[in-house]
CHARMM internal coordinates of N, CA and C (Angstrom, degrees):
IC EDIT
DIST 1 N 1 CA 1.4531
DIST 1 CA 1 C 1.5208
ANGL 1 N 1 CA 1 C 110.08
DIST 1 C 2 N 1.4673
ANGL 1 CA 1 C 2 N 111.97
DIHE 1 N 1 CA 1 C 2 N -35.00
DIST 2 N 2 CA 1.7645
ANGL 1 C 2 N 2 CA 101.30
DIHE 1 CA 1 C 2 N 2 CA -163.63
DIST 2 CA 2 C 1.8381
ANGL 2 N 2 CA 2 C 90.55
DIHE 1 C 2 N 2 CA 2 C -75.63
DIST 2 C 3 N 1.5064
ANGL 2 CA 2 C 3 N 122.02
DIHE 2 N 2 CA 2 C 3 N -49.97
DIST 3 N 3 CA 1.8304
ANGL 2 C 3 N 3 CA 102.62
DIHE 2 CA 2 C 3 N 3 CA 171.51
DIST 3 CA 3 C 1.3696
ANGL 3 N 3 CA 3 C 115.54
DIHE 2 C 3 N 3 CA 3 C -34.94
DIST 3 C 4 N 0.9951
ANGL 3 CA 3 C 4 N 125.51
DIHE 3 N 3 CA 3 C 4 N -45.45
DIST 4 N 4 CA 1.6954
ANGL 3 C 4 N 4 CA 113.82
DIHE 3 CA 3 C 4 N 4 CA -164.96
DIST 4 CA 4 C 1.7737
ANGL 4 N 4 CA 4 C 109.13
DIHE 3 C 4 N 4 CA 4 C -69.44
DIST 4 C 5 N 1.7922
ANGL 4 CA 4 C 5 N 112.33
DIHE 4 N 4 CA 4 C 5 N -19.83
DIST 5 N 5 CA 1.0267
ANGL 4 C 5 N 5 CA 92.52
DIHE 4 CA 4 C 5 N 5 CA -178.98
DIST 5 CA 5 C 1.8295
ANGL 5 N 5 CA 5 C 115.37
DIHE 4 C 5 N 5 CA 5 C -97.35
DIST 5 C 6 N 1.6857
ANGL 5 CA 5 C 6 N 88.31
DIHE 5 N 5 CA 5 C 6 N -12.09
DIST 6 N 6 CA 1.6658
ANGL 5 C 6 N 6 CA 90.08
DIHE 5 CA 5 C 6 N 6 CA 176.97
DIST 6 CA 6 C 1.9583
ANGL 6 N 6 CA 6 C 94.65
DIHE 5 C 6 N 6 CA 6 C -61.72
DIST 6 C 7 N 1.1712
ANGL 6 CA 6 C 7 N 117.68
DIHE 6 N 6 CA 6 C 7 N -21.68
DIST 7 N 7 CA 1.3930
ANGL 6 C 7 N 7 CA 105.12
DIHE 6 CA 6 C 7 N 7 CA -161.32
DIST 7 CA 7 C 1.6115
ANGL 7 N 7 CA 7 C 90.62
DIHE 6 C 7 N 7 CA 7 C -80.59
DIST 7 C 8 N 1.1519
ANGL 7 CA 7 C 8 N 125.34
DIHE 7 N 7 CA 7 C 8 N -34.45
DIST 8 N 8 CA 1.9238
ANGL 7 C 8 N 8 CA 107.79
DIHE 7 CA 7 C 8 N 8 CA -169.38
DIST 8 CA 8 C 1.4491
ANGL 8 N 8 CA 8 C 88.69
DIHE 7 C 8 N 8 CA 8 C -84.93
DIST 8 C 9 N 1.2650
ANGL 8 CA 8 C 9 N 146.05
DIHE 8 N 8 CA 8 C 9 N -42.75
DIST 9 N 9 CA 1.2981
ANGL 8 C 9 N 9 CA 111.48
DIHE 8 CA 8 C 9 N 9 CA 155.05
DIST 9 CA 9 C 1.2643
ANGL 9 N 9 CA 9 C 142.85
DIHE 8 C 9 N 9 CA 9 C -16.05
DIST 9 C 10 N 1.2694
ANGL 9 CA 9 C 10 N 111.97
DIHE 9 N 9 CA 9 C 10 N -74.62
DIST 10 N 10 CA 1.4658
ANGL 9 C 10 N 10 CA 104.08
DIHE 9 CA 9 C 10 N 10 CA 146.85
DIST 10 CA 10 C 1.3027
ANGL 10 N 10 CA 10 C 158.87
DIHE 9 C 10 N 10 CA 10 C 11.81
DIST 10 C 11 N 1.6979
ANGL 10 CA 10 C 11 N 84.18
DIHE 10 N 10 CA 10 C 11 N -91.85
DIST 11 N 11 CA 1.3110
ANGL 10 C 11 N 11 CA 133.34
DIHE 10 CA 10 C 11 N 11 CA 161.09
DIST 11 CA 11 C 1.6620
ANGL 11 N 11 CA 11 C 105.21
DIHE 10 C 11 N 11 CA 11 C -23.00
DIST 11 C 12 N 1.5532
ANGL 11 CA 11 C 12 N 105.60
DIHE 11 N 11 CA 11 C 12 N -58.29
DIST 12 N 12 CA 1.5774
ANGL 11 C 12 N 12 CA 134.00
DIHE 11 CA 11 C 12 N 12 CA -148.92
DIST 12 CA 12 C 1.9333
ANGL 12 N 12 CA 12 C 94.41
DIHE 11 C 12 N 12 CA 12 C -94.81
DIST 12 C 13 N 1.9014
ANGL 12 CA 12 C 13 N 104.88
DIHE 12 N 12 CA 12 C 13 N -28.61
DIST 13 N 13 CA 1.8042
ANGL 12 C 13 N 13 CA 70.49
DIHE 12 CA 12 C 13 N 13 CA -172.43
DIST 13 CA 13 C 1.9841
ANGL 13 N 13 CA 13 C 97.26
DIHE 12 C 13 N 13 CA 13 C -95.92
DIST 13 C 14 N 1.0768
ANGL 13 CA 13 C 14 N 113.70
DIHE 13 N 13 CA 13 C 14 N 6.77
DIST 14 N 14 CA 1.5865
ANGL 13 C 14 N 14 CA 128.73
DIHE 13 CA 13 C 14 N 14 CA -173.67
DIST 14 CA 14 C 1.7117
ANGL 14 N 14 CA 14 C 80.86
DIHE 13 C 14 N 14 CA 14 C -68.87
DIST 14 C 15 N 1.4248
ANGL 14 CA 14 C 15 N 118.49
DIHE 14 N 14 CA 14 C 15 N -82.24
DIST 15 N 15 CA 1.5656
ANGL 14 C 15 N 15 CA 127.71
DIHE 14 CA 14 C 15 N 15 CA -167.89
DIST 15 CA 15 C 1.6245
ANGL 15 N 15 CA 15 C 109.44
DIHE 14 C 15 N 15 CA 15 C -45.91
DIST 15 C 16 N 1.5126
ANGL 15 CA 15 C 16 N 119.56
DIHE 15 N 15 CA 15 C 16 N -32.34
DIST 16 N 16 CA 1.6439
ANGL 15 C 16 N 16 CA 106.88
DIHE 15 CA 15 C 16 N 16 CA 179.37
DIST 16 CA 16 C 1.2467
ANGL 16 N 16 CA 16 C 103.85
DIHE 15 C 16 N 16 CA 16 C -89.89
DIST 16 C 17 N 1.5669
ANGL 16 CA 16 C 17 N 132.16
DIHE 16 N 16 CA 16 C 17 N -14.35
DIST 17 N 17 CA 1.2827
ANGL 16 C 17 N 17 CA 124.86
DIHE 16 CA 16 C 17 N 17 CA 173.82
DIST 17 CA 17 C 1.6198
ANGL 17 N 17 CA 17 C 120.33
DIHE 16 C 17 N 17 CA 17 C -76.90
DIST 17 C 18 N 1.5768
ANGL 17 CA 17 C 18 N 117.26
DIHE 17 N 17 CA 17 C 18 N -27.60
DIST 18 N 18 CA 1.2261
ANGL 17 C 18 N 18 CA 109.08
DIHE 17 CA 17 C 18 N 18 CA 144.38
DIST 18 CA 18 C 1.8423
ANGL 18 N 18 CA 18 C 149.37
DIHE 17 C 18 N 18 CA 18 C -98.45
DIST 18 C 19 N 1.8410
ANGL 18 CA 18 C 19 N 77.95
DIHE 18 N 18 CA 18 C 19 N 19.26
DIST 19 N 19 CA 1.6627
ANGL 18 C 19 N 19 CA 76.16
DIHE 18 CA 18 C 19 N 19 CA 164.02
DIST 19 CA 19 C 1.6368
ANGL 19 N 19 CA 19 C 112.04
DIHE 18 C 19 N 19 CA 19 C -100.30
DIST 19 C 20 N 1.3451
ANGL 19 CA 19 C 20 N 103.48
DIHE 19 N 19 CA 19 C 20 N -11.46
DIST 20 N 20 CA 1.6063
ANGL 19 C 20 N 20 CA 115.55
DIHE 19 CA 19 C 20 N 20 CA 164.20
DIST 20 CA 20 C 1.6116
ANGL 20 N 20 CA 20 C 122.38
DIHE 19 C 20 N 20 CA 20 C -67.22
DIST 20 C 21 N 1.4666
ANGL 20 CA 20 C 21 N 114.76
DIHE 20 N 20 CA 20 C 21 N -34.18
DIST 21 N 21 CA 0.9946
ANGL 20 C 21 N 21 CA 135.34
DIHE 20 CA 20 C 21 N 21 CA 154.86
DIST 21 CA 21 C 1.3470
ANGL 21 N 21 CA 21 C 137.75
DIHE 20 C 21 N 21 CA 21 C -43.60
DIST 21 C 22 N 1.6477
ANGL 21 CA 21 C 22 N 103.69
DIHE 21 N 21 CA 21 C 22 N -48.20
DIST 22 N 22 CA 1.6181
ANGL 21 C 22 N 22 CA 130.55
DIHE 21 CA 21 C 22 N 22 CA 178.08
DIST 22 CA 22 C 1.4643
ANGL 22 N 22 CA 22 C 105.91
DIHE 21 C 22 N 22 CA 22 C -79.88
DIST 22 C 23 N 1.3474
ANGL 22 CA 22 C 23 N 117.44
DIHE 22 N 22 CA 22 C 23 N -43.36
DIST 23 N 23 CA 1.5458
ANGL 22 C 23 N 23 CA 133.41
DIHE 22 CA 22 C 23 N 23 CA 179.36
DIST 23 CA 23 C 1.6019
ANGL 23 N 23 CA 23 C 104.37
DIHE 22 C 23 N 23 CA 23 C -54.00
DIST 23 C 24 N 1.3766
ANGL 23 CA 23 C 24 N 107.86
DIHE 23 N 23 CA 23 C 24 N -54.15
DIST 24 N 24 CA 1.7074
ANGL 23 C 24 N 24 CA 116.70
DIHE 23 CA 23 C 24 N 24 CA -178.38
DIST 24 CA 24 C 1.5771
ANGL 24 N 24 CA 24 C 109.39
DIHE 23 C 24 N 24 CA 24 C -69.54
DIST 24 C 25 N 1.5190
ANGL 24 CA 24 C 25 N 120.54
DIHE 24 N 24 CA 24 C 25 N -37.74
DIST 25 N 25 CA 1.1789
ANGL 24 C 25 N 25 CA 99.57
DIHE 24 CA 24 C 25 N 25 CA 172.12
DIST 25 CA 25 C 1.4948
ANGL 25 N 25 CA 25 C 137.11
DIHE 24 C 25 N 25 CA 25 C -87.19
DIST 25 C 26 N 1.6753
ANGL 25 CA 25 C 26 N 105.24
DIHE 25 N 25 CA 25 C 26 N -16.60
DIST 26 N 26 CA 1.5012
ANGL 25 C 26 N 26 CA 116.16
DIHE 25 CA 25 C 26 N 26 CA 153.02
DIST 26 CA 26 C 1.6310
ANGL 26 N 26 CA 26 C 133.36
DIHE 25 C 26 N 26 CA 26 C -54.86
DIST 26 C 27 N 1.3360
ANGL 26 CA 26 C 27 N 104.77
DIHE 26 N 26 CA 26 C 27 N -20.56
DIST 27 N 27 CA 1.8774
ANGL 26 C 27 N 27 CA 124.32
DIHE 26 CA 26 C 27 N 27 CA -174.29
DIST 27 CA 27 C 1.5766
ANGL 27 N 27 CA 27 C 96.28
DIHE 26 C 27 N 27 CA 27 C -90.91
DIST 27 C 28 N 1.6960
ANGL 27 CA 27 C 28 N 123.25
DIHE 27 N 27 CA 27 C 28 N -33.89
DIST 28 N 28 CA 1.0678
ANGL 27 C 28 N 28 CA 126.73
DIHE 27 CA 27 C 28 N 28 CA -179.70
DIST 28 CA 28 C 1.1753
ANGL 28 N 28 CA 28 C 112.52
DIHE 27 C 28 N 28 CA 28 C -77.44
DIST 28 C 29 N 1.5807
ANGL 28 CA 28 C 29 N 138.97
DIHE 28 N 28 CA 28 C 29 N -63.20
DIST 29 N 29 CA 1.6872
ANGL 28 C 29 N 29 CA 122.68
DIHE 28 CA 28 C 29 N 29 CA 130.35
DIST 29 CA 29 C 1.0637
ANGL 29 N 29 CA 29 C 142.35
DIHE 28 C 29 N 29 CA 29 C 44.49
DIST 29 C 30 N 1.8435
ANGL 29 CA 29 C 30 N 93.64
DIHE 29 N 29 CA 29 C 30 N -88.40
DIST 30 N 30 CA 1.1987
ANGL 29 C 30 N 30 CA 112.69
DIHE 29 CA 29 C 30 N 30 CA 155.55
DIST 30 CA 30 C 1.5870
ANGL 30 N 30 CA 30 C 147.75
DIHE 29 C 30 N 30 CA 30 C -53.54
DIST 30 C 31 N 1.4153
ANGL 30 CA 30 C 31 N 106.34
DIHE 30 N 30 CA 30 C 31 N -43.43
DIST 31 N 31 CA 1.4029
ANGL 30 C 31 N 31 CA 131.25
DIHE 30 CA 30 C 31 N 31 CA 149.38
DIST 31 CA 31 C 1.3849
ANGL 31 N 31 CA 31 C 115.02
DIHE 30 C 31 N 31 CA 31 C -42.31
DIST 31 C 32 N 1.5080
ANGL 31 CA 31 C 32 N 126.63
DIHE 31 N 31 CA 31 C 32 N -59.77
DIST 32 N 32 CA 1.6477
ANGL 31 C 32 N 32 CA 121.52
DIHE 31 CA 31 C 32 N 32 CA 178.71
DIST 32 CA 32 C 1.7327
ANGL 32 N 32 CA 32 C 98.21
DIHE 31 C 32 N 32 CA 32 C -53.58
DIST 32 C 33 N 1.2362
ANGL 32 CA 32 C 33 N 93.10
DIHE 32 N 32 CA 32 C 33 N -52.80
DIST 33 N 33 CA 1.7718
ANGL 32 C 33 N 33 CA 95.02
DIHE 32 CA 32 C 33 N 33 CA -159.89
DIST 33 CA 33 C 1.6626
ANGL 33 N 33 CA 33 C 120.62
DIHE 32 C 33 N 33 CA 33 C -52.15
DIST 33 C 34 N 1.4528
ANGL 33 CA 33 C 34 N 101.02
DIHE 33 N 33 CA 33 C 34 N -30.73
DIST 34 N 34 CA 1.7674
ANGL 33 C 34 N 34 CA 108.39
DIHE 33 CA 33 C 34 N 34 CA 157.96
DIST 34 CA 34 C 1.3932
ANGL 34 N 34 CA 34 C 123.48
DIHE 33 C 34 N 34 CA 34 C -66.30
DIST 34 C 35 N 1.2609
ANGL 34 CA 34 C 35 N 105.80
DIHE 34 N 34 CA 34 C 35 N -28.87
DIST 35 N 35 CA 1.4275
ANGL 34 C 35 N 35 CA 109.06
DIHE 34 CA 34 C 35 N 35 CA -179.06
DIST 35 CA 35 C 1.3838
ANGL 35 N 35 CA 35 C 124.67
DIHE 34 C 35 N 35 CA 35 C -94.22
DIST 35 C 36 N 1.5554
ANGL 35 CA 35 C 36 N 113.34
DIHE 35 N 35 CA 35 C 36 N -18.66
DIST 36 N 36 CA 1.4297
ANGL 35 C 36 N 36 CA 119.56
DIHE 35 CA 35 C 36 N 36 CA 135.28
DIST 36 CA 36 C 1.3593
ANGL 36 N 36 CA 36 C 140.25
DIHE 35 C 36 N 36 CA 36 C -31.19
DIST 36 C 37 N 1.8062
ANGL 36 CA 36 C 37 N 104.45
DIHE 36 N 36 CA 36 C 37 N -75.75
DIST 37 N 37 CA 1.0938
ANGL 36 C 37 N 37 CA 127.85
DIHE 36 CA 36 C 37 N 37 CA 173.29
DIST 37 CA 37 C 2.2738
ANGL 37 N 37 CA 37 C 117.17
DIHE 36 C 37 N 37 CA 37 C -57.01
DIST 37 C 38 N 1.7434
ANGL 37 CA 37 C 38 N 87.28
DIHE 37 N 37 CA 37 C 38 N -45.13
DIST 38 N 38 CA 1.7686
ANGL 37 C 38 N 38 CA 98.42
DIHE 37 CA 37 C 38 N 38 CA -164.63
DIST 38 CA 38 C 2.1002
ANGL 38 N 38 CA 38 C 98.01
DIHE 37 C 38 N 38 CA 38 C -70.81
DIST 38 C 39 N 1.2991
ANGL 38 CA 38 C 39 N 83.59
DIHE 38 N 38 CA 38 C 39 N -54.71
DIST 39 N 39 CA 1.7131
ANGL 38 C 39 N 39 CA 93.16
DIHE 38 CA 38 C 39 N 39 CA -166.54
DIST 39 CA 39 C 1.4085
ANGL 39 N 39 CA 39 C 121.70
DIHE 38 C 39 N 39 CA 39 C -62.72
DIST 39 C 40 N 1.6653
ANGL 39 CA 39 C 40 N 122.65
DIHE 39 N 39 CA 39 C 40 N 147.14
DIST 40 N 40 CA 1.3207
ANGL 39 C 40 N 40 CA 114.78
DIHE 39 CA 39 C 40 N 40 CA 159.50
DIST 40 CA 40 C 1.7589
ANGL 40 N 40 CA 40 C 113.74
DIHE 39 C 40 N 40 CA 40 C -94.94
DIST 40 C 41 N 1.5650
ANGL 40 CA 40 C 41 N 98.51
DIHE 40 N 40 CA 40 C 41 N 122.61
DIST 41 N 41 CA 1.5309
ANGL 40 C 41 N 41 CA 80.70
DIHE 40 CA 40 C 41 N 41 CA -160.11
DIST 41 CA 41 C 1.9563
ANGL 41 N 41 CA 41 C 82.16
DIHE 40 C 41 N 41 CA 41 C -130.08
DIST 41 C 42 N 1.3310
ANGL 41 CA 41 C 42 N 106.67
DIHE 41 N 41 CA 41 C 42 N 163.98
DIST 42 N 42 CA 1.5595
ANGL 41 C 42 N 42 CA 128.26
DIHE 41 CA 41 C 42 N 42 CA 176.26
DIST 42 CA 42 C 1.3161
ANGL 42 N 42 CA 42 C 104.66
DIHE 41 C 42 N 42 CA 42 C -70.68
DIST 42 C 43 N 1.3536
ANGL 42 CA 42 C 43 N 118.31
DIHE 42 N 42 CA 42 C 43 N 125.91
DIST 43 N 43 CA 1.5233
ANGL 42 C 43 N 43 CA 147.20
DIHE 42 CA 42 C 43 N 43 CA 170.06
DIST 43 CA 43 C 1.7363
ANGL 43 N 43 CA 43 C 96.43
DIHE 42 C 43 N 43 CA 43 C -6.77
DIST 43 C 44 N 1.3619
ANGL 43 CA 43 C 44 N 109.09
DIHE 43 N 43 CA 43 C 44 N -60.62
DIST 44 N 44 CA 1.5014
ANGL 43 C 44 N 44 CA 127.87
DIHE 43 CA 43 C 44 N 44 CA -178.52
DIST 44 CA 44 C 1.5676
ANGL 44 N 44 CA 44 C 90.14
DIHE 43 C 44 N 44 CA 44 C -50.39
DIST 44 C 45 N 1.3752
ANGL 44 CA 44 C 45 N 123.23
DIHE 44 N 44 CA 44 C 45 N -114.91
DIST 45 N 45 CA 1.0017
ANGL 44 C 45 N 45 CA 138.18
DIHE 44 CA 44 C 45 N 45 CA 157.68
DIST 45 CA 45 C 1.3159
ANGL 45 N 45 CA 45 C 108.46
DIHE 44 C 45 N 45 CA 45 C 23.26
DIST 45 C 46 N 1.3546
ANGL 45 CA 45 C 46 N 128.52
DIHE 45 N 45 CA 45 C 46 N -55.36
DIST 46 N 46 CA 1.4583
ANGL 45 C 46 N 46 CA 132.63
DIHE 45 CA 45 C 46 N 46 CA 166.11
DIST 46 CA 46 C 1.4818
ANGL 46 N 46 CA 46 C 126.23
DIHE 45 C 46 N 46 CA 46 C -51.07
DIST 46 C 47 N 1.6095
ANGL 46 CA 46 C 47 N 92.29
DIHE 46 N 46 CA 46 C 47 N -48.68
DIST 47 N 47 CA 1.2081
ANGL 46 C 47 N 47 CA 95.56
DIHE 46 CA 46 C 47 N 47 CA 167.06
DIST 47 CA 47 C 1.4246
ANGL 47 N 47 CA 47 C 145.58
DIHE 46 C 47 N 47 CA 47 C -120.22
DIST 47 C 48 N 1.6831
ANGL 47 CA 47 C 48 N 97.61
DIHE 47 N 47 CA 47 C 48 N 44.19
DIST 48 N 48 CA 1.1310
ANGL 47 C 48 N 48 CA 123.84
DIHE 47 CA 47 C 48 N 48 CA 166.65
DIST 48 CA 48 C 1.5137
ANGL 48 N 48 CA 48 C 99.23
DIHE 47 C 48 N 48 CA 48 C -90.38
DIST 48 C 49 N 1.4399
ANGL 48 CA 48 C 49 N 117.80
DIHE 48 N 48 CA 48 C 49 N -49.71
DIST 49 N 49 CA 1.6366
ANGL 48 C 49 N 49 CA 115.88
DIHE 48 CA 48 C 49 N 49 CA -172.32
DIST 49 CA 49 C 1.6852
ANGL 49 N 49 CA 49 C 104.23
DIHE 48 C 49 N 49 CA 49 C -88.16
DIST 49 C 50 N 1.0064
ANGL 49 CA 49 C 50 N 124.98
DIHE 49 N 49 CA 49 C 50 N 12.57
DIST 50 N 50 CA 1.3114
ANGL 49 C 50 N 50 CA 123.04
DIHE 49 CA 49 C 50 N 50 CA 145.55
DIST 50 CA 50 C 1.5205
ANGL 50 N 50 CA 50 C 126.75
DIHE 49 C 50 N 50 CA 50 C -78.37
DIST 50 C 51 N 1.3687
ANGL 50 CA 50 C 51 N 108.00
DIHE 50 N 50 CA 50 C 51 N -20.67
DIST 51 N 51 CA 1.4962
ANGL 50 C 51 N 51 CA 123.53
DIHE 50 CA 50 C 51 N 51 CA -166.86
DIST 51 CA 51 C 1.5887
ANGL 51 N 51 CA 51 C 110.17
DIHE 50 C 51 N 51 CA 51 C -82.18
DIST 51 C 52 N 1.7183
ANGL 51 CA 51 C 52 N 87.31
DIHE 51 N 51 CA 51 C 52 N -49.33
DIST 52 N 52 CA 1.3599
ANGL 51 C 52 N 52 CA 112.00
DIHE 51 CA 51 C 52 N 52 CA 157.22
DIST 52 CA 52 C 1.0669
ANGL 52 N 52 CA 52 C 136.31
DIHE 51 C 52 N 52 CA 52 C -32.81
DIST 52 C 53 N 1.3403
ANGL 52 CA 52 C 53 N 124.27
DIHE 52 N 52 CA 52 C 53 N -84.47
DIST 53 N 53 CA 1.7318
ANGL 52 C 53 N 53 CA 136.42
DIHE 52 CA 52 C 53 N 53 CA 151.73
DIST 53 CA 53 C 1.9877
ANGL 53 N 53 CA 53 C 113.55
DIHE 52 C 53 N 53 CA 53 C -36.43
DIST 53 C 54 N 0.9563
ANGL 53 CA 53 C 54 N 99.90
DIHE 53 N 53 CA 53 C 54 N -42.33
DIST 54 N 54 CA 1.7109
ANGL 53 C 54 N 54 CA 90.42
DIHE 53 CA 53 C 54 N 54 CA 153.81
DIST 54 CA 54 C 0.9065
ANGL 54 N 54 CA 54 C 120.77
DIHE 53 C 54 N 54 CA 54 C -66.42
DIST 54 C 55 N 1.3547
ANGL 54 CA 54 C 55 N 149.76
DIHE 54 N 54 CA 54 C 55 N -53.40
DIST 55 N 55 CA 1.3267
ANGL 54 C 55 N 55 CA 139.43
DIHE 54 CA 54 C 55 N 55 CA -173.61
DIST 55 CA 55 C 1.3014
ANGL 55 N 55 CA 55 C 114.64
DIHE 54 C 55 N 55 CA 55 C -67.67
DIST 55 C 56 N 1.4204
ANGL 55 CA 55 C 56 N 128.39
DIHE 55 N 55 CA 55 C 56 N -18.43
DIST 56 N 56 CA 1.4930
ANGL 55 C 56 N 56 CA 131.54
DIHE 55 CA 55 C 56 N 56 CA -161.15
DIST 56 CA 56 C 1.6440
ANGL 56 N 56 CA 56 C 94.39
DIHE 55 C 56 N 56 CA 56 C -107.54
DIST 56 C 57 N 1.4956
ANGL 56 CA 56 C 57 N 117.51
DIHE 56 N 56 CA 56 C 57 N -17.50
DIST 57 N 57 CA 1.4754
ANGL 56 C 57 N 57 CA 104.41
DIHE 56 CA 56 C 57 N 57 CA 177.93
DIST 57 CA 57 C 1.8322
ANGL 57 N 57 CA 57 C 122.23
DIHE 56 C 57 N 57 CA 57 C -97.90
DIST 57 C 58 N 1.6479
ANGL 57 CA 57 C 58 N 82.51
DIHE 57 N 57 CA 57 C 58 N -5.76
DIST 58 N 58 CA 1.5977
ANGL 57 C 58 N 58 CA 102.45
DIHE 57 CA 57 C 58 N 58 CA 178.46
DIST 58 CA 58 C 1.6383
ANGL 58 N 58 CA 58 C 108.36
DIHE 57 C 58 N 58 CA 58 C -80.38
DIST 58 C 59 N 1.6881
ANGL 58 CA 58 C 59 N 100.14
DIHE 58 N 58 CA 58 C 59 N -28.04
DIST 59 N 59 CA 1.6806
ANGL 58 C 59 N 59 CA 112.33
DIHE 58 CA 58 C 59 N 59 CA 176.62
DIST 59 CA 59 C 1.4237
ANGL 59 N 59 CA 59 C 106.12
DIHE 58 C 59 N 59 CA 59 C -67.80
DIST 59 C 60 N 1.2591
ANGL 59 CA 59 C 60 N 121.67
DIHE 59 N 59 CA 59 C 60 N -47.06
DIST 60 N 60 CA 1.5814
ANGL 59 C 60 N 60 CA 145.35
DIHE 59 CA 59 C 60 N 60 CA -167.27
DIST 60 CA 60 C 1.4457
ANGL 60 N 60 CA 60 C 93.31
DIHE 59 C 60 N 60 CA 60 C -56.45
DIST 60 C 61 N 1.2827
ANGL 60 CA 60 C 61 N 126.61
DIHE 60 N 60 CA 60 C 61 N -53.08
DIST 61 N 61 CA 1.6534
ANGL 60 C 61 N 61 CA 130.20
DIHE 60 CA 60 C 61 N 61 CA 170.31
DIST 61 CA 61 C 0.7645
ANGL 61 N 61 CA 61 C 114.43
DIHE 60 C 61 N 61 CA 61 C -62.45
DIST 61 C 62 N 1.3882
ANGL 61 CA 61 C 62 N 151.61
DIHE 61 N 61 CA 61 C 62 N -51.01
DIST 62 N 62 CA 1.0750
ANGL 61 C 62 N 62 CA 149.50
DIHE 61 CA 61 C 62 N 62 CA -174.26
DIST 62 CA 62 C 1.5037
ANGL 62 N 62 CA 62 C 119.00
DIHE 61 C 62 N 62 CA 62 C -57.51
DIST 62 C 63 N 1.7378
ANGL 62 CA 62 C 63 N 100.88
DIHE 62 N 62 CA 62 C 63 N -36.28
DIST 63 N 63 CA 1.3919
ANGL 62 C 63 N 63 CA 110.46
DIHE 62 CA 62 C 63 N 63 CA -169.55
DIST 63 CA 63 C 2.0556
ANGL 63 N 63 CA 63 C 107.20
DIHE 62 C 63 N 63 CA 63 C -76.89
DIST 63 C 64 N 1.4389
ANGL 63 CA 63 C 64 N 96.06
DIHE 63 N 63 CA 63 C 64 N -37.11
DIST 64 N 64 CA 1.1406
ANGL 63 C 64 N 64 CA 113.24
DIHE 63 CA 63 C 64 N 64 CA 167.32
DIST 64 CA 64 C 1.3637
ANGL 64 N 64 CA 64 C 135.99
DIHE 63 C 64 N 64 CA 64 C -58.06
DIST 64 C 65 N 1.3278
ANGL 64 CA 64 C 65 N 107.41
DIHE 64 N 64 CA 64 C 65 N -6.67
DIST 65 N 65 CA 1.5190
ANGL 64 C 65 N 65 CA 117.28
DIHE 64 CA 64 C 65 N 65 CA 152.28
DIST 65 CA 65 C 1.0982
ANGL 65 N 65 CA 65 C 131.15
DIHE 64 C 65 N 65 CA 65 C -93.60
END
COOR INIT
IC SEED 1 N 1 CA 1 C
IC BUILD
C-alpha cells in the first residue's frame, strides 16, 4: 500500500511540474507576441519570432495533453 501512494505522489508532482511548465511557456508566448506586435523588427527578425511562438505553442499542446 505505502508504493501505491508514493506512486500518486508522483503522479501529483509530474502534473504540477507540467502545469509549471505550461505556465512558463504561455508567459513566453506572450513575450514573442509583444514583440511582434510592439517592435519594428527585419522581415528575418519577424520570422525568427514567428518560428518561435510556433514552437512554444506546439509545446503548450503538448503540455496540454
Amino acid at each position: 500500500a505505502g508504493r501505491r501512494n508514493d506512486g500518486d505522489w508522483c503522479g501529483v508532482f509530474q502534473i504540477d511540474g507540467l502545469e509549471e511548465k505550461l505556465a512558463r511557456c504561455r508567459q513566453s508566448m506572450e513575450e514573442v507576441d509583444l514583440k511582434l506586435r510592439r517592435e519594428k523588427l527585419s522581415p528575418e527578425g519577424r520570422k525568427s519570432l514567428e518560428r518561435e511562438r510556433n514552437l512554444l505553442m506546439t509545446k503548450a499542446d503538448n503540455y496540454g495533453k
